[in-house]
ZADO-1210 file (C-alpha; in nm, 4 decimals, padded with zeros to 6 digits):
<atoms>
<atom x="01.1922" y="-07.4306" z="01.4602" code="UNK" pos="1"/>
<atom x="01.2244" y="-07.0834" z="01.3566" code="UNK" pos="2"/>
<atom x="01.0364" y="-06.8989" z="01.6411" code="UNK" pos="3"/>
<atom x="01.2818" y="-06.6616" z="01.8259" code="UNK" pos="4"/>
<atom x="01.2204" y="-06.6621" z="02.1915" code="UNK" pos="5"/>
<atom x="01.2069" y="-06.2885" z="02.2997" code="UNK" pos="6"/>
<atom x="01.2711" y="-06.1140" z="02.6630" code="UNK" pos="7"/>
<atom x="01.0980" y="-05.7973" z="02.6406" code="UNK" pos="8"/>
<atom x="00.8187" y="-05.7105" z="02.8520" code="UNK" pos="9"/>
<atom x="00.4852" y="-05.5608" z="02.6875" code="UNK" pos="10"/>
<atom x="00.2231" y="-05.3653" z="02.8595" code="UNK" pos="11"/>
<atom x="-00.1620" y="-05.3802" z="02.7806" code="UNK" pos="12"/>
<atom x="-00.2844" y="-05.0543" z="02.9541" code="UNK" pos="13"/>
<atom x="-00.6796" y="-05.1862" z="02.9904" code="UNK" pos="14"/>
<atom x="-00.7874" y="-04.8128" z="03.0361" code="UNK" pos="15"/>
<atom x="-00.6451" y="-04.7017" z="02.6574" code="UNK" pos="16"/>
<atom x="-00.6476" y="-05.0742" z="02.5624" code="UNK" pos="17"/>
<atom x="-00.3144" y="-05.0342" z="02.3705" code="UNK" pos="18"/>
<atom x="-00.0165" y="-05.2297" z="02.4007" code="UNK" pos="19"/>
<atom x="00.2968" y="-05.0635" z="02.4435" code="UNK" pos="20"/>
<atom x="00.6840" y="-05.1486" z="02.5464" code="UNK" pos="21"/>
<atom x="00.8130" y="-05.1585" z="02.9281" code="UNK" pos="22"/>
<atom x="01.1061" y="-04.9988" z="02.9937" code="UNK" pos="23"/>
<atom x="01.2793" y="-05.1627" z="03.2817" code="UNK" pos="24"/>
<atom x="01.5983" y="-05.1538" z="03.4949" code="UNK" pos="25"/>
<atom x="01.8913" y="-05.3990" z="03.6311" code="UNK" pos="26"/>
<atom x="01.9646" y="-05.6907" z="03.4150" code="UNK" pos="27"/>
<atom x="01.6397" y="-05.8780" z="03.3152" code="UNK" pos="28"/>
<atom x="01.5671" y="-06.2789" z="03.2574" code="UNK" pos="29"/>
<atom x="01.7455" y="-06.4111" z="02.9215" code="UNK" pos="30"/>
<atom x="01.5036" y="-06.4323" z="02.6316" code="UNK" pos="31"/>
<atom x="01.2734" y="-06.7894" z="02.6720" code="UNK" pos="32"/>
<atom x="00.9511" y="-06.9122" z="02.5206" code="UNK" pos="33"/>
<atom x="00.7042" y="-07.0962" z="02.7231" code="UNK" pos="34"/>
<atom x="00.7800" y="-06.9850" z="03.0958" code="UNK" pos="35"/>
<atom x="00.5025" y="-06.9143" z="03.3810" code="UNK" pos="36"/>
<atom x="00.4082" y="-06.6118" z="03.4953" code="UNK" pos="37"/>
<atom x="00.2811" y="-06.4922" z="03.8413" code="UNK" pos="38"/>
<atom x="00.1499" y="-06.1935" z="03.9995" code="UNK" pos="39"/>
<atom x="00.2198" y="-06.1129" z="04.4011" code="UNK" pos="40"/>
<atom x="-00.0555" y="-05.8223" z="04.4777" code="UNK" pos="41"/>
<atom x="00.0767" y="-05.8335" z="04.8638" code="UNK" pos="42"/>
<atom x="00.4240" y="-05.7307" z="04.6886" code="UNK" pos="43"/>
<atom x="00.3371" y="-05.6038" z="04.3607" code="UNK" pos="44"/>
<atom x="00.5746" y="-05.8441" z="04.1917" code="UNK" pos="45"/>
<atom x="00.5770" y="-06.0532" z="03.8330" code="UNK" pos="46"/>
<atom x="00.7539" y="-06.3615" z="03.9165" code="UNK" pos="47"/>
<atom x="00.8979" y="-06.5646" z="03.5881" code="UNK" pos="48"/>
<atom x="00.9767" y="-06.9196" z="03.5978" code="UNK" pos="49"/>
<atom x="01.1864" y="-07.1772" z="03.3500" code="UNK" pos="50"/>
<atom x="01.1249" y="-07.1862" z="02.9510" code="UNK" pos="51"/>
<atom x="01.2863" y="-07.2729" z="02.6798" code="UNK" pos="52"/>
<atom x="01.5785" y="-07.0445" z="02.5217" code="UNK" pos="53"/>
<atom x="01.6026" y="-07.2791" z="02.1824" code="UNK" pos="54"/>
<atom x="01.9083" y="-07.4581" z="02.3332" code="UNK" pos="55"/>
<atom x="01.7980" y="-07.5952" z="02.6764" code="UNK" pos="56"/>
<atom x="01.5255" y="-07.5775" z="02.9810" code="UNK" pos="57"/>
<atom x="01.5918" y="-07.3203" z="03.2008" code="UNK" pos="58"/>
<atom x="01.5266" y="-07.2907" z="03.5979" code="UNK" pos="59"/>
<atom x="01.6046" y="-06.9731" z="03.6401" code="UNK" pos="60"/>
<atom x="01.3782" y="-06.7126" z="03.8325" code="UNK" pos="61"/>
<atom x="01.3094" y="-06.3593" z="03.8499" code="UNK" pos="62"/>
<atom x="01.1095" y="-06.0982" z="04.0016" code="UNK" pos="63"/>
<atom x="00.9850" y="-05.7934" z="03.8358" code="UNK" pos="64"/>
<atom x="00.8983" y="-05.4770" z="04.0936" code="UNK" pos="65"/>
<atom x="00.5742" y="-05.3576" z="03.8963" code="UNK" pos="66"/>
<atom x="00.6052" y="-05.0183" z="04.0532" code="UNK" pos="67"/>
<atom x="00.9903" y="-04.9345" z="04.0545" code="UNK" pos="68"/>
<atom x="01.0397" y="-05.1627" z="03.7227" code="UNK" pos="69"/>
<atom x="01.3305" y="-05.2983" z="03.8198" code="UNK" pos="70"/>
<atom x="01.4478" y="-05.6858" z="03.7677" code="UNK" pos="71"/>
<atom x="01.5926" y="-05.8810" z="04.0610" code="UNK" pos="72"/>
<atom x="01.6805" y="-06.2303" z="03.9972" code="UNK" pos="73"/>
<atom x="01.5428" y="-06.4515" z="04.2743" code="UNK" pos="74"/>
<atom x="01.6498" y="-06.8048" z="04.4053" code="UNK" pos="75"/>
<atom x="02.0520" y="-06.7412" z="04.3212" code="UNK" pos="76"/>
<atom x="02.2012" y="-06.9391" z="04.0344" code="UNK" pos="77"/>
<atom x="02.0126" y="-07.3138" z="03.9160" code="UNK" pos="78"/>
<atom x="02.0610" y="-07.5272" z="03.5944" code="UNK" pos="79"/>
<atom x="02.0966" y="-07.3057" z="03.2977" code="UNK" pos="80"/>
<atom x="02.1136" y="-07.0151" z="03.4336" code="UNK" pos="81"/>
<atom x="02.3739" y="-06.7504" z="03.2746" code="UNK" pos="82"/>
<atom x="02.2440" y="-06.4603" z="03.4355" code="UNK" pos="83"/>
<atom x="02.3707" y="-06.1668" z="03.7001" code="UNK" pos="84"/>
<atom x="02.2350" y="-06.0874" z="04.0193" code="UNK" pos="85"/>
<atom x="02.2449" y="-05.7131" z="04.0472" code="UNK" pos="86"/>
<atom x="02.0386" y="-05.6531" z="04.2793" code="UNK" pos="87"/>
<atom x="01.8741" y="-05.7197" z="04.6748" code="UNK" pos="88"/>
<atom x="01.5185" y="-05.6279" z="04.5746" code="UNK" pos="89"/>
<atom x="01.2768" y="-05.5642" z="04.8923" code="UNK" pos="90"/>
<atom x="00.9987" y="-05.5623" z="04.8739" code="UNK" pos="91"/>
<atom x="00.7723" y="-05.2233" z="04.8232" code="UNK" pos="92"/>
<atom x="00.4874" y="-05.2024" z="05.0662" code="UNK" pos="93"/>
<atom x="00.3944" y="-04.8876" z="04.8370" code="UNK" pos="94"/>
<atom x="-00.0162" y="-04.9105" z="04.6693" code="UNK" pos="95"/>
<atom x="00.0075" y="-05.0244" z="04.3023" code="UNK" pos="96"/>
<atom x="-00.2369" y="-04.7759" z="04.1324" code="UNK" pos="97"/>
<atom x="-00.1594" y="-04.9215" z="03.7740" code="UNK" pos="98"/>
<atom x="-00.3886" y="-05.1628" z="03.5999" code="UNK" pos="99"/>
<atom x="-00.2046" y="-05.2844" z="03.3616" code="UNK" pos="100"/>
<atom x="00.0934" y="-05.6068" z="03.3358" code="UNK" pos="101"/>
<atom x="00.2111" y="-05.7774" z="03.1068" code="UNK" pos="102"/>
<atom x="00.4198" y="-06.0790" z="03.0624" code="UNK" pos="103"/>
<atom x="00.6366" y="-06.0177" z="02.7733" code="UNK" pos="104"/>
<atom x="00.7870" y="-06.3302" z="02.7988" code="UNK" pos="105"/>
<atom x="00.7844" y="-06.4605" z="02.4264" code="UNK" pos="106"/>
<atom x="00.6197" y="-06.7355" z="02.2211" code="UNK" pos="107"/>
<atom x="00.8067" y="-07.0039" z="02.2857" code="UNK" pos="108"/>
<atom x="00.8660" y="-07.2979" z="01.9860" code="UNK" pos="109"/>
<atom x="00.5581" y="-07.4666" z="02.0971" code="UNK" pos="110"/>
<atom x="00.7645" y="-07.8196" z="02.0598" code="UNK" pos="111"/>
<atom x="00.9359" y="-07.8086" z="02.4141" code="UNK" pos="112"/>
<atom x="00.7566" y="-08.1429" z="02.5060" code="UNK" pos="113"/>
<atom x="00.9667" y="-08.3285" z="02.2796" code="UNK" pos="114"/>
<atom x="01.2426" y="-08.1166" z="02.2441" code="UNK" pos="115"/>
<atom x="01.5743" y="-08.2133" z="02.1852" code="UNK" pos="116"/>
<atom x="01.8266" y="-08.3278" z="02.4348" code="UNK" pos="117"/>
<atom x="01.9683" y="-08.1349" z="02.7277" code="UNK" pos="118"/>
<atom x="02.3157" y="-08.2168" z="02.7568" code="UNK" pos="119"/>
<atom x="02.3551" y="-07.8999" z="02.9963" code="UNK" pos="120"/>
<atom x="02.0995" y="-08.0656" z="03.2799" code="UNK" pos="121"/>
<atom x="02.2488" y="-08.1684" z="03.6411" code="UNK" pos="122"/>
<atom x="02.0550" y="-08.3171" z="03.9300" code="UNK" pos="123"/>
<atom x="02.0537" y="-08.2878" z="04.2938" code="UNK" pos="124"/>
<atom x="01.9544" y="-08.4178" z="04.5886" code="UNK" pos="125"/>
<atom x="02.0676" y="-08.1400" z="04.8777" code="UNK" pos="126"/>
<atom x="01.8799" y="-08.1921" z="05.2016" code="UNK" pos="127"/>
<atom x="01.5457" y="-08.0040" z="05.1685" code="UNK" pos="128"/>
<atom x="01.5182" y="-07.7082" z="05.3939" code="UNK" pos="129"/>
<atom x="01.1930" y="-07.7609" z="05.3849" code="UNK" pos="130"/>
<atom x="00.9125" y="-07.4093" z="05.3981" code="UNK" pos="131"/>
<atom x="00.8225" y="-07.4010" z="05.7401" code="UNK" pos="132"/>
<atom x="00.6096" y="-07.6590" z="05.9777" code="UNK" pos="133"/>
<atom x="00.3528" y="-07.4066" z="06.0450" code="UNK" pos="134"/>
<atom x="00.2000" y="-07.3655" z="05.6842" code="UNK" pos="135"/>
<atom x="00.1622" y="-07.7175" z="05.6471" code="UNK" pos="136"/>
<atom x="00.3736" y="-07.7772" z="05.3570" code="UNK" pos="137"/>
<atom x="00.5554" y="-08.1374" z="05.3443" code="UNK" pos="138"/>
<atom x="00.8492" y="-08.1856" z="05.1238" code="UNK" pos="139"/>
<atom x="01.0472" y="-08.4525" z="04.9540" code="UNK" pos="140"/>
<atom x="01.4037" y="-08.4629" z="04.8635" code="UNK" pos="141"/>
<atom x="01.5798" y="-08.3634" z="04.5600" code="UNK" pos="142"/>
<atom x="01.6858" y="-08.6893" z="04.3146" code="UNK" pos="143"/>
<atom x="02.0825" y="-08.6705" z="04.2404" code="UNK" pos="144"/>
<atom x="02.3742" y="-08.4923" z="04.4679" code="UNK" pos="145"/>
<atom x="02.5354" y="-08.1920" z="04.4391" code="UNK" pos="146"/>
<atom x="02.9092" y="-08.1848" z="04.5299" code="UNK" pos="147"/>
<atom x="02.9007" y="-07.8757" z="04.7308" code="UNK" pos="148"/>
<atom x="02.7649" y="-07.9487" z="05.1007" code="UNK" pos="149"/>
<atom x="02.4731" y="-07.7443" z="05.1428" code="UNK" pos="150"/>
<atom x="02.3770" y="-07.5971" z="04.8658" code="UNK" pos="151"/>
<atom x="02.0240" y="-07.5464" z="04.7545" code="UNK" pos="152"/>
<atom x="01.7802" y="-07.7225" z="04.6301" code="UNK" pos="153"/>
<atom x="01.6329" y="-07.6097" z="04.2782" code="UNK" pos="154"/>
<atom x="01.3985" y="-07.7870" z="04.0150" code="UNK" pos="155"/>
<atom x="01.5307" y="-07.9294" z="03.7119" code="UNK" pos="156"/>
<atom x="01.5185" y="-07.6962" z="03.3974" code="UNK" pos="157"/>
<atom x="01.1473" y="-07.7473" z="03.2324" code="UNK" pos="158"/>
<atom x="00.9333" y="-07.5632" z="03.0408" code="UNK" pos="159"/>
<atom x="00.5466" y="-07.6233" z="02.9407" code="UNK" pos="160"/>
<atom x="00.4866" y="-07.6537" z="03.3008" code="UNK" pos="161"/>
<atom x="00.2475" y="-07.4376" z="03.5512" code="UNK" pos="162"/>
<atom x="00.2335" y="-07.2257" z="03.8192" code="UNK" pos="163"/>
<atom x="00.0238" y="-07.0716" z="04.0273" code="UNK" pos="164"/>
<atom x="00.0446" y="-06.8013" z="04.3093" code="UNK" pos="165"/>
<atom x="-00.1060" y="-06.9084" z="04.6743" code="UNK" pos="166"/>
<atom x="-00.1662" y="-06.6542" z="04.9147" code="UNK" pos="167"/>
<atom x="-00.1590" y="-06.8630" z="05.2179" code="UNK" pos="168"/>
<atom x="-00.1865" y="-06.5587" z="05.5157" code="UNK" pos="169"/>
<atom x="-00.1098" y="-06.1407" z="05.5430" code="UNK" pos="170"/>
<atom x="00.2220" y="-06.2661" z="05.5887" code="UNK" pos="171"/>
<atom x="00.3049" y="-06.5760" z="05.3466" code="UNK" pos="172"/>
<atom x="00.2954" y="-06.6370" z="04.9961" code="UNK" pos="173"/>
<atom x="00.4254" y="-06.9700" z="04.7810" code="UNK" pos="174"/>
<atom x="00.4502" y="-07.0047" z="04.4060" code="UNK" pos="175"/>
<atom x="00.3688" y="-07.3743" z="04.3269" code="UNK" pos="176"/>
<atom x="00.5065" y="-07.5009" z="04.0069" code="UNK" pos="177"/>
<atom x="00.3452" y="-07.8541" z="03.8736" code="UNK" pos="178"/>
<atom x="00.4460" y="-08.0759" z="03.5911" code="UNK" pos="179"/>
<atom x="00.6434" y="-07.9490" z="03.2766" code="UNK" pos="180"/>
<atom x="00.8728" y="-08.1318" z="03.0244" code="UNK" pos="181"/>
<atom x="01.2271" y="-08.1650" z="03.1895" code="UNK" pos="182"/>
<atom x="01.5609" y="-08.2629" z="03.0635" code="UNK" pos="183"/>
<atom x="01.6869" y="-08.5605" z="03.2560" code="UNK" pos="184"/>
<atom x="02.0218" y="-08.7702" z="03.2503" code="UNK" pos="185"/>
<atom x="01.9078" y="-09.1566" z="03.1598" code="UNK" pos="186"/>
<atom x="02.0383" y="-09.2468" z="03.4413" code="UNK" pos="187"/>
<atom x="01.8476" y="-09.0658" z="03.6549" code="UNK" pos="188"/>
<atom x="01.4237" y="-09.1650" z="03.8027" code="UNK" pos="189"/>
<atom x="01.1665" y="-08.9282" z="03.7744" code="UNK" pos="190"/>
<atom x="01.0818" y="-08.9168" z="04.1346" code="UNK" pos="191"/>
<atom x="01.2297" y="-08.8881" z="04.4397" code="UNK" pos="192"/>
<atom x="01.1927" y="-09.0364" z="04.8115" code="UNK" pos="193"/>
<atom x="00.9944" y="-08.8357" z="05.0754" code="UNK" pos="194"/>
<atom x="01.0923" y="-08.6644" z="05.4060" code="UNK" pos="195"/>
<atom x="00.9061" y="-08.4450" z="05.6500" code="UNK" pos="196"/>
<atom x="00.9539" y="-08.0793" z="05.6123" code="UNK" pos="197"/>
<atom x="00.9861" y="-08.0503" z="06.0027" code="UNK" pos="198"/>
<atom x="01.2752" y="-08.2972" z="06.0122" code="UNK" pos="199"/>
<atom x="01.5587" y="-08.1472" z="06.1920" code="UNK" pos="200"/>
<atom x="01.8055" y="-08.3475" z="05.9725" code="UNK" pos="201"/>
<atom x="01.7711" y="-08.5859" z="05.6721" code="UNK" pos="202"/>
<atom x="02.0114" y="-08.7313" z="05.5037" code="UNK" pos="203"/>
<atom x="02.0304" y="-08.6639" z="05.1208" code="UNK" pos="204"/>
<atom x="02.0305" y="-08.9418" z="04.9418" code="UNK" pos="205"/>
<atom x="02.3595" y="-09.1055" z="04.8078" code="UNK" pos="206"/>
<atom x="02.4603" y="-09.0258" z="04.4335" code="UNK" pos="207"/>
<atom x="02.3401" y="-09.1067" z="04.1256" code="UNK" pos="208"/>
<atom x="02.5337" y="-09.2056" z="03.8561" code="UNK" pos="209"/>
<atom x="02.5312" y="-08.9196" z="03.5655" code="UNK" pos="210"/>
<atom x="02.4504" y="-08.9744" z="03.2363" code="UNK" pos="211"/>
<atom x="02.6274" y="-08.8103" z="02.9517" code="UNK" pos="212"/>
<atom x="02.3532" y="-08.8523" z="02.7899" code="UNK" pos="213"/>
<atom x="01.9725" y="-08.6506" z="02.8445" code="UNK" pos="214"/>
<atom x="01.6346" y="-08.6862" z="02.7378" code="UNK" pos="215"/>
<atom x="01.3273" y="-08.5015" z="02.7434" code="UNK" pos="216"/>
<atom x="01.0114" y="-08.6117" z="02.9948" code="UNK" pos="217"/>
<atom x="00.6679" y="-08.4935" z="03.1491" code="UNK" pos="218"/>
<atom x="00.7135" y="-08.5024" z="03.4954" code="UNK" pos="219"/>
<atom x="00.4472" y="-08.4874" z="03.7821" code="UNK" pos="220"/>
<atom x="00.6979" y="-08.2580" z="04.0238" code="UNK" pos="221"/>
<atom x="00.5382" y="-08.0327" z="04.2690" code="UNK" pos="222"/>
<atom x="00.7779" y="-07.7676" z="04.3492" code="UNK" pos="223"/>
<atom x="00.6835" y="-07.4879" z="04.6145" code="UNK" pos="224"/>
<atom x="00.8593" y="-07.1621" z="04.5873" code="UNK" pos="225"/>
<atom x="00.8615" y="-06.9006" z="04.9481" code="UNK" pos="226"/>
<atom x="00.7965" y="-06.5770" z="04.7891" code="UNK" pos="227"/>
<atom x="00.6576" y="-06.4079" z="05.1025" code="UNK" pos="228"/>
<atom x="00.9610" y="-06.1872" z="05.2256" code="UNK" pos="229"/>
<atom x="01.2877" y="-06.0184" z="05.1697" code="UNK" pos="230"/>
<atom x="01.5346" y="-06.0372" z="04.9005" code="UNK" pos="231"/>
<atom x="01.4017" y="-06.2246" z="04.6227" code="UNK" pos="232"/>
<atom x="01.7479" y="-06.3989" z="04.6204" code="UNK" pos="233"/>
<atom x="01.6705" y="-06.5368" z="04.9285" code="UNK" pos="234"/>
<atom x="01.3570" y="-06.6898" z="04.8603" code="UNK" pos="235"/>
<atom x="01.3796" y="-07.1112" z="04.9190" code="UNK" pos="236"/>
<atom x="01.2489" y="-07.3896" z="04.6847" code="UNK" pos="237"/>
<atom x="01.0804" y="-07.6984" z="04.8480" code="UNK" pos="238"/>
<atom x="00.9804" y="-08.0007" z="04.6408" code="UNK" pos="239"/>
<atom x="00.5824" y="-08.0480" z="04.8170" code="UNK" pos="240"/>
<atom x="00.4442" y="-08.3847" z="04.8882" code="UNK" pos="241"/>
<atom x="00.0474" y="-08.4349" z="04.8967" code="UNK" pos="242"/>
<atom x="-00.1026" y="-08.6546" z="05.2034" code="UNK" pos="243"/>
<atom x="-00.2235" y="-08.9162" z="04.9427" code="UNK" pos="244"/>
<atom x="-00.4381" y="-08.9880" z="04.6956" code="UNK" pos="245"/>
<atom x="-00.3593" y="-09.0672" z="04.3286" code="UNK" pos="246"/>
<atom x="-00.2077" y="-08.7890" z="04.1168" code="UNK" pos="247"/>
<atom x="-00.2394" y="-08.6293" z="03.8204" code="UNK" pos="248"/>
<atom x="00.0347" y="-08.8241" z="03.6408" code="UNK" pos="249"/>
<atom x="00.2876" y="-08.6644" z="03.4297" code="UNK" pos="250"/>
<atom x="00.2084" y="-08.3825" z="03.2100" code="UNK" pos="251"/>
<atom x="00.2946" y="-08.0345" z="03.0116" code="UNK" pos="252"/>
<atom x="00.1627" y="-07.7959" z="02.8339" code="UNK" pos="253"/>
<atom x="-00.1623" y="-07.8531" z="03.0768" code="UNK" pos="254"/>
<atom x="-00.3355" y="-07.5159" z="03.2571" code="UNK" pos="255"/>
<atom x="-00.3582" y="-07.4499" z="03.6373" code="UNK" pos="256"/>
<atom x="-00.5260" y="-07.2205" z="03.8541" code="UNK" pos="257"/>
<atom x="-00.5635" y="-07.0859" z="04.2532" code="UNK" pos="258"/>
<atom x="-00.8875" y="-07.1622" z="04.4443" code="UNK" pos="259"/>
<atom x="-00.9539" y="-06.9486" z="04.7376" code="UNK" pos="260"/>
<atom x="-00.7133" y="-06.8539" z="04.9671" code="UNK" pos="261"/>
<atom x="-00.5167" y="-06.9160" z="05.2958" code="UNK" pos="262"/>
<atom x="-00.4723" y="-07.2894" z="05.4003" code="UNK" pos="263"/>
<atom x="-00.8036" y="-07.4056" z="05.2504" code="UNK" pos="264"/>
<atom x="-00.6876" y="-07.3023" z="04.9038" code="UNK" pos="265"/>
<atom x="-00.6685" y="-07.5414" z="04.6777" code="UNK" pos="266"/>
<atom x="-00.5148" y="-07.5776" z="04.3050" code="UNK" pos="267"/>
<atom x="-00.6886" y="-07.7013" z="03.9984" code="UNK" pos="268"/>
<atom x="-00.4988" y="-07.8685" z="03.7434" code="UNK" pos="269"/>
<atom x="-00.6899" y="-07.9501" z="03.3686" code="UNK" pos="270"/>
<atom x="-00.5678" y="-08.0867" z="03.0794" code="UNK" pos="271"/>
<atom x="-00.2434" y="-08.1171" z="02.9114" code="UNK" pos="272"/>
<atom x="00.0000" y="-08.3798" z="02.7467" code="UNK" pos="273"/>
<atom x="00.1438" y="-08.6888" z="02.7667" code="UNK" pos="274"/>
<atom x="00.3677" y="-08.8082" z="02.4879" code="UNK" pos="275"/>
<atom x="00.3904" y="-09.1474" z="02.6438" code="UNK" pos="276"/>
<atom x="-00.0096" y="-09.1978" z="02.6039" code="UNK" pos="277"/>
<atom x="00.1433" y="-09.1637" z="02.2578" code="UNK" pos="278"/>
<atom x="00.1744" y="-08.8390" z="01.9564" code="UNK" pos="279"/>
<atom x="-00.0569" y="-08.6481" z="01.8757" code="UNK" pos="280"/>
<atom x="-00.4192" y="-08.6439" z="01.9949" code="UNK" pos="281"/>
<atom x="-00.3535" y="-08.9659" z="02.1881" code="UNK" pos="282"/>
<atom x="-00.1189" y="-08.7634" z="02.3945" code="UNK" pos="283"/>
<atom x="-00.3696" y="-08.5321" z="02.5139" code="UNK" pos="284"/>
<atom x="-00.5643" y="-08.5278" z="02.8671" code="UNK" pos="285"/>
<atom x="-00.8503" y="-08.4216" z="02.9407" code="UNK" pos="286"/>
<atom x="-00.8695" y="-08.4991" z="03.3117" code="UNK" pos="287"/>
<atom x="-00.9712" y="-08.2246" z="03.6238" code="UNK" pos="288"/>
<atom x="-00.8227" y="-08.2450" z="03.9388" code="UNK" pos="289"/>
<atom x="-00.8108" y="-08.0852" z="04.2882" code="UNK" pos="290"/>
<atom x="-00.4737" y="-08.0275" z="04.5303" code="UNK" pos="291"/>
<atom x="-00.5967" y="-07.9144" z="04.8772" code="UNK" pos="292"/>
<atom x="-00.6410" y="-07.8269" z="05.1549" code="UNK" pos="293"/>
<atom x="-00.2825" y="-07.6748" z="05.0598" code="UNK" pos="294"/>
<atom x="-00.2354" y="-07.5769" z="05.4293" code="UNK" pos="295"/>
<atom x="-00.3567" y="-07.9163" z="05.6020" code="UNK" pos="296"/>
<atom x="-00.1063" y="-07.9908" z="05.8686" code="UNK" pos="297"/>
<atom x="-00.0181" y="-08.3298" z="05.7009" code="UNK" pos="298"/>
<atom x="-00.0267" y="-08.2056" z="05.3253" code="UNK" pos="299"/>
<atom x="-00.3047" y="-08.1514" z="05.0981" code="UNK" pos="300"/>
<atom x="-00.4826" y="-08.4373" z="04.8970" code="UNK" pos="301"/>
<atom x="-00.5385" y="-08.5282" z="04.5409" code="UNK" pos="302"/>
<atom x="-00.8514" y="-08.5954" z="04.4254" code="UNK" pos="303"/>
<atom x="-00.9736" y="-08.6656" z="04.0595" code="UNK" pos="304"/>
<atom x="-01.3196" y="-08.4318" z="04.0030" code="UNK" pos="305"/>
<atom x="-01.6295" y="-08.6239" z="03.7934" code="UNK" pos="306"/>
<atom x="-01.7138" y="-08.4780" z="03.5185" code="UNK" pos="307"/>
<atom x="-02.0827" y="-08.5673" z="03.3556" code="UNK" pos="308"/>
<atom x="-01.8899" y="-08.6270" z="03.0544" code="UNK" pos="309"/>
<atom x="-01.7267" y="-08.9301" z="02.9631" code="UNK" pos="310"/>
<atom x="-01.4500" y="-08.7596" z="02.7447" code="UNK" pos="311"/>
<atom x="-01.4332" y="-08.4550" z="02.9201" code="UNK" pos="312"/>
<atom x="-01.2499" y="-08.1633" z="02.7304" code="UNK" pos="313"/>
<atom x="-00.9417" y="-08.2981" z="02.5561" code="UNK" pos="314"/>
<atom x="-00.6974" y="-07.9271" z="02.5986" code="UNK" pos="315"/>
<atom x="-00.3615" y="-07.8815" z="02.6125" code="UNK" pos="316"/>
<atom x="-00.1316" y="-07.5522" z="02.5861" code="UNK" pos="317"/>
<atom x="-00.4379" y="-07.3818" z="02.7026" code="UNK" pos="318"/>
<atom x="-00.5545" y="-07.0949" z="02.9530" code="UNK" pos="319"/>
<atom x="-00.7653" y="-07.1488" z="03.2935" code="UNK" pos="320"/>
<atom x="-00.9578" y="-06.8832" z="03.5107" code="UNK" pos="321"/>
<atom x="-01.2191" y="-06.9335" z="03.7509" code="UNK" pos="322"/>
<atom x="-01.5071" y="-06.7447" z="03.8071" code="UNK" pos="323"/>
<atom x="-01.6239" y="-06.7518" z="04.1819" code="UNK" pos="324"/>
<atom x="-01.9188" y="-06.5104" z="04.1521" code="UNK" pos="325"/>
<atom x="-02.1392" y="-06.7851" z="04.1648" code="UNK" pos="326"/>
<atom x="-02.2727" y="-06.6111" z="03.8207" code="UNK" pos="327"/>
</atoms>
């Protein structure tokens, strides 16, 4: 309750292994606990996404240029975002010599799972542009309607979720965002119907009555992000549907990470919560599981891994890294 979500970026400089204060330009991201961060090498970009700001979940994202410091807001305006785009934010093919980031992105409450009501949430259900036939990405379509005809399609506000950076060719890159706790009218399901991404023309669906009233959820969402070119305000969200296979289920606070590269990447999802397996420890997972191919023509596949044993490691509001030296 009394944690102050903070905005400022820090810098851990690995060669004097100090921390010290980044200085950056244009208007930055609002202060937030508990958002995701990513790193673009191709572009030399931090990407932020969502957290909590003590009064609601956000959906906002930005980039960060790691080599002219500058902020560019990315995606245009979503849910509970009060922000300014000031800028068009190319990208800079330049050679990032530095070795050090840094997230700065706050603390967070730590509570965001059950947080309190949104009453600032919305919910659409714009025809999905979809990301493109070619990398094999499949989309569904937004729940709710937006009043203005074609307008974009964005996530819900969440925070506690993950995300993950897939480098899918020289030319293409896609944050995926999985899972989080979302604000949601009562009114409104937590899913949505599917479509192909390589429909020429889909019909959003019809609209859903709006609650006045909101309440926090896990979701399982899979949200895809096109990072790979241009003005970061032009970058395109696309909810992604898998071929099959069971999911995950709902979750937050759970940890993520990329495995391998191009379209026989995969993503690895561990752990996390689910307050309606109950409070407490009840509520927390301990299950392993696989996304991928990500670039198979007709969507990757879920796939639960075995683990020898038969608890597994109970974690949530953890960190993940692999370690593919085989050592």
């Amino acid at each position: 309750g009394g944690a102050t979500p903070l905005a400022a970026p820090e810098l851990l400089h690995l060669g004097t292994r100090t921390w010290t204060h980044c200085s950056t330009r244009n208007e930055g991201p609002p202060a937030r606990g508990n958002p995701t961060l990513v790193y673009s090498p191709r572009r030399h970009l931090a990407i932020i996404f969502g957290g909590w700001d003590k009064q609601q979940r956000r959906n906002d994202c930005w980039a960060l240029d790691l080599e002219s410091w500058m902020w560019y807001r990315a995606t245009g305006a979503g849910i509970g975002n009060t922000g300014t785009d000031t800028g068009t934010g190319t990208g800079n093919t330049g050679t990032n010599t530095r070795t050090d980031t840094g997230t700065g992105t706050g603390t967070g409450t730590g509570a965001a799972d059950t947080g309190a009501a949104d009453t600032g949430a919305e919910t659409r259900s714009d025809t999905d542009k979809g990301a493109g036939a070619d990398t094999g990405i499949r989309a569904d379509t937004e729940r709710g309607t937006d009043a203005a005809n074609g307008a974009a399609v964005f996530p819900l506000g969440r925070t506690d979720h993950s995300a993950v950076l897939w480098a899918h060719s020289a030319q293409k890159e896609f944050m995926l965002v999985f899972g989080g706790s979302v604000s949601t009218p009562l009114s409104a399901p937590l899913s949505a119907s599917p479509v192909s991404a390589s429909s020429e023309s889909a019909a959003p669906l019809s609209a859903a009555p709006v609650s006045s009233v909101s309440v926090a959820a896990s979701c399982s969402e899979l949200w895809c992000l096109d990072a790979s070119d241009g003005d970061p305000a032009q970058w395109s969200w696309a909810p992604m549907l898998s071929s099959g296979g069971e999911g995950p289920g709902k979750r937050t606070s759970h940890a993520a990470a990329i495995v391998g590269s191009g379209k026989e990447a995969c993503m690895l999802i561990h752990g996390g919560q689910d307050s309606a397996q109950g409070t407490g420890g009840k509520s927390v997972k301990a299950d392993v599981w696989l996304l991928g191919p990500l670039g198979a023509a007709r969507g990757p596949h879920w796939t639960r891994l075995s683990l020898p044993s038969a608890t597994g490691l109970r974690r949530c509001r953890h960190s993940l890294v692999l370690n593919l030296s085989g050592e």
